[in-house]
C-alpha positions as CSV (number, residue, x, y, z in Angstrom):
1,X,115.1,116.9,74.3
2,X,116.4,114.0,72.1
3,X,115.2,114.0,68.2
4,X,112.0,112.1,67.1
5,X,112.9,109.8,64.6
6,X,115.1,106.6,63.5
7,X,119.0,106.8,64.1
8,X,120.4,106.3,61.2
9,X,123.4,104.3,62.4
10,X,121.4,102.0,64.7
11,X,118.3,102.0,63.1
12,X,116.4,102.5,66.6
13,X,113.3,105.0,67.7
14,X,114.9,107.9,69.1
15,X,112.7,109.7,72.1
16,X,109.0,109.1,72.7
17,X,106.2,108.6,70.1
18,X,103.8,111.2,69.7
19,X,100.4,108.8,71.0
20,X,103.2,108.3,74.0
21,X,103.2,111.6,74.9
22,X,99.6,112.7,74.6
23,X,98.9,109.6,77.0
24,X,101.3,111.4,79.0
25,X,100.2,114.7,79.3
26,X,96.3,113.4,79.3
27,X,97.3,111.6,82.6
28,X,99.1,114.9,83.7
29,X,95.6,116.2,83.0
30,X,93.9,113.5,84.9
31,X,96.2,114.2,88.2
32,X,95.8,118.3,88.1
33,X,91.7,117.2,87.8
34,X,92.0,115.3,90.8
35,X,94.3,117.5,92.6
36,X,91.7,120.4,91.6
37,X,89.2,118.7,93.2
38,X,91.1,117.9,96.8
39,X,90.6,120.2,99.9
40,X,93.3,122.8,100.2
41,X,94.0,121.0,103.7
42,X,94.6,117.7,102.1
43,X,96.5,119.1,99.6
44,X,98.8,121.0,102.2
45,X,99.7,118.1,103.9
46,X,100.9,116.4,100.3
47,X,104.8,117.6,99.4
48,X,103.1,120.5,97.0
49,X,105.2,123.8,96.1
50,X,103.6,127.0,96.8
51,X,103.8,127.9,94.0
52,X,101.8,125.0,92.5
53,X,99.2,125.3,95.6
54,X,98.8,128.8,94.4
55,X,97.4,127.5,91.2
56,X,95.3,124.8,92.3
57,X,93.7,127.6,94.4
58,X,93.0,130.0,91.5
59,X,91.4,127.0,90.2
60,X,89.3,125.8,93.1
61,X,87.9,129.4,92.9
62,X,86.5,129.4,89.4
63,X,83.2,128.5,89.0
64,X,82.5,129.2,85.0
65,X,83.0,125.6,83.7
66,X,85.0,126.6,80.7
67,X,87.0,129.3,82.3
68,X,87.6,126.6,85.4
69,X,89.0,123.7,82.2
70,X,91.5,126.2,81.3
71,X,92.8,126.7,84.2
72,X,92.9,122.8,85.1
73,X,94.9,123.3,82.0
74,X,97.2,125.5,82.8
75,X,98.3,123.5,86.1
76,X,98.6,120.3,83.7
77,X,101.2,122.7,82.3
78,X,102.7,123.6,85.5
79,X,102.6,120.0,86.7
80,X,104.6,118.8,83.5
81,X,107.5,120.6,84.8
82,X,107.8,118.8,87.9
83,X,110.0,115.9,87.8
84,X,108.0,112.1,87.1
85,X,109.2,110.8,91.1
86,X,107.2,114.0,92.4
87,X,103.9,113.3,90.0
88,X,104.1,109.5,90.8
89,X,103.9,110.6,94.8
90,X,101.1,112.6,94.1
91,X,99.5,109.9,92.4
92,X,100.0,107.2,94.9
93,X,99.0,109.8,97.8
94,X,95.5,110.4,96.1
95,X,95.1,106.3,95.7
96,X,95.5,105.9,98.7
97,X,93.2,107.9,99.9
98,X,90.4,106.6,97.8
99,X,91.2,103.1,99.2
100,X,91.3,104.2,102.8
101,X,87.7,105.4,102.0
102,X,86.3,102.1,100.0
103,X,87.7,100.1,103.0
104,X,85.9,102.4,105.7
105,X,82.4,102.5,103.3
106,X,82.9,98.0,103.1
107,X,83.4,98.3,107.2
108,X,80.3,100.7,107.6
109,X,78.1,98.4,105.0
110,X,79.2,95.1,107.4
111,X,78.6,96.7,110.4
112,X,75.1,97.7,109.1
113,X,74.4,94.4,108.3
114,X,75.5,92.9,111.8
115,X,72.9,95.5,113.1
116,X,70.3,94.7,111.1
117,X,70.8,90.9,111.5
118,X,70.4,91.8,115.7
119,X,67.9,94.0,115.3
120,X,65.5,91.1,113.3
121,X,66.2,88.6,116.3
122,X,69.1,86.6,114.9
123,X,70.5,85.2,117.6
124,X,73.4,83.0,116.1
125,X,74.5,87.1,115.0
126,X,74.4,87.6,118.7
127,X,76.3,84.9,120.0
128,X,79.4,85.8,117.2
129,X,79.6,89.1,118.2
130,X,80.4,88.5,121.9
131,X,82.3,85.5,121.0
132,X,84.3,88.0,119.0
133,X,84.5,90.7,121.2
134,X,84.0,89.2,125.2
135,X,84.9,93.1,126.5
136,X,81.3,94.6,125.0
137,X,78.4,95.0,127.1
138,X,76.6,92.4,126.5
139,X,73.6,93.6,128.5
140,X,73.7,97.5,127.1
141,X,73.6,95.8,123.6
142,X,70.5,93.4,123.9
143,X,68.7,96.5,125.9
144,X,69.4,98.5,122.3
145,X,68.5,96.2,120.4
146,X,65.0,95.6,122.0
147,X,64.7,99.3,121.7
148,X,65.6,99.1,118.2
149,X,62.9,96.6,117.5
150,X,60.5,98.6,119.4
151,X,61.3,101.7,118.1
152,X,60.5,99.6,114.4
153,X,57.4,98.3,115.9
154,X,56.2,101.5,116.6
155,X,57.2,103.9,113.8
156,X,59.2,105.7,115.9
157,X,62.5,107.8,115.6
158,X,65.1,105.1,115.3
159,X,67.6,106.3,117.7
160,X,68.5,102.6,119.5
161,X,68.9,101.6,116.6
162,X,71.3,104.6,115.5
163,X,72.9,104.3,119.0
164,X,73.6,100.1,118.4
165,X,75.7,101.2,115.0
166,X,78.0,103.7,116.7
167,X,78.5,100.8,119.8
168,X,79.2,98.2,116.8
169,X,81.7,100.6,114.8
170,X,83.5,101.3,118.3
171,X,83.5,97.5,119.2
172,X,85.3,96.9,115.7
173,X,87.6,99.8,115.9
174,X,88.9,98.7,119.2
175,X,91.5,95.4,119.3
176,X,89.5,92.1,120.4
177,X,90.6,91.7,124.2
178,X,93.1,88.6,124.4
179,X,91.6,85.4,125.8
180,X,93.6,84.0,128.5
């Protein structure tokens, strides 16, 4: 580890300042939180050491809050002598799993919409959507989304209109057929 301090000859900063480092191992902190809070299966299929799987898992199993901080701790320690490449893949593995989860709860929250657009008679809605996707049934969904509308009517169980999201999330998930 280099000296903290000034070189005398040059007259520059030798080795990180001491606010550097705390942001440092705070962040260290941050990640083994985060990891702490993964499923063991997600966290198996990350490039994780036994070793360092072992720990998170002592970890997971504490329930006293103070007892389960220390530990959280104590993998912070661990995890600061892994090398910065290995923490920065763990870091970008964890991202991007929370953006593969804001993009599938914005794609859920439009195809909800879409539904309830049908389901209060907007036609124009209608059109789009089999303009968009000329494969879907076209007669399956109108017969849902009567039921849908009935079902609203009525006070009863909405499961048309249950049964119209899942047929909108497959029609999205599935390529648009080519026009010819």
């Amino acid at each position: 580890m280099t000296k903290r301090g000034i070189d005398e000859e040059t007259g520059e900063f030798l080795g990180p300042s001491r606010g550097e480092e705390r942001r440092a191992a705070l962040a260290v902190l941050e990640l083994a939180a985060r990891m702490v809070e993964q499923p063991m299966a997600r966290l198996m299929q990350m490039p994780v050491s036994e070793d360092m799987l072992a720990h998170i898992a002592t970890a997971q199993k504490i329930t006293a809050q103070i007892a389960r901080k220390r530990q959280i701790q104590y993998v912070a320690k661990q995890m600061r002598k892994e090398e910065a490449e290995t923490l920065d893949s763990w870091r970008a593995l964890l991202d991007f799993d929370k953006q593969d989860v804001r993009r599938e709860i914005a794609e859920a929250h439009r195809i909800e919409a879409l539904r309830d657009k049908l389901v209060d008679g907007d036609a124009n809605a209608l059109t789009q959507l089999l303009g968009q996707f000329p494969q879907a049934d076209s007669q399956h969904i109108r017969q849902l989304i009567r039921n849908a509308q009935f079902e609203r009517q009525k006070n009863k169980p909405p499961h048309a209109y249950r049964e119209l999201f899942r047929v909108l999330r497959e029609l999205h998930r599935e390529p648009p057929a080519a026009h010819d």
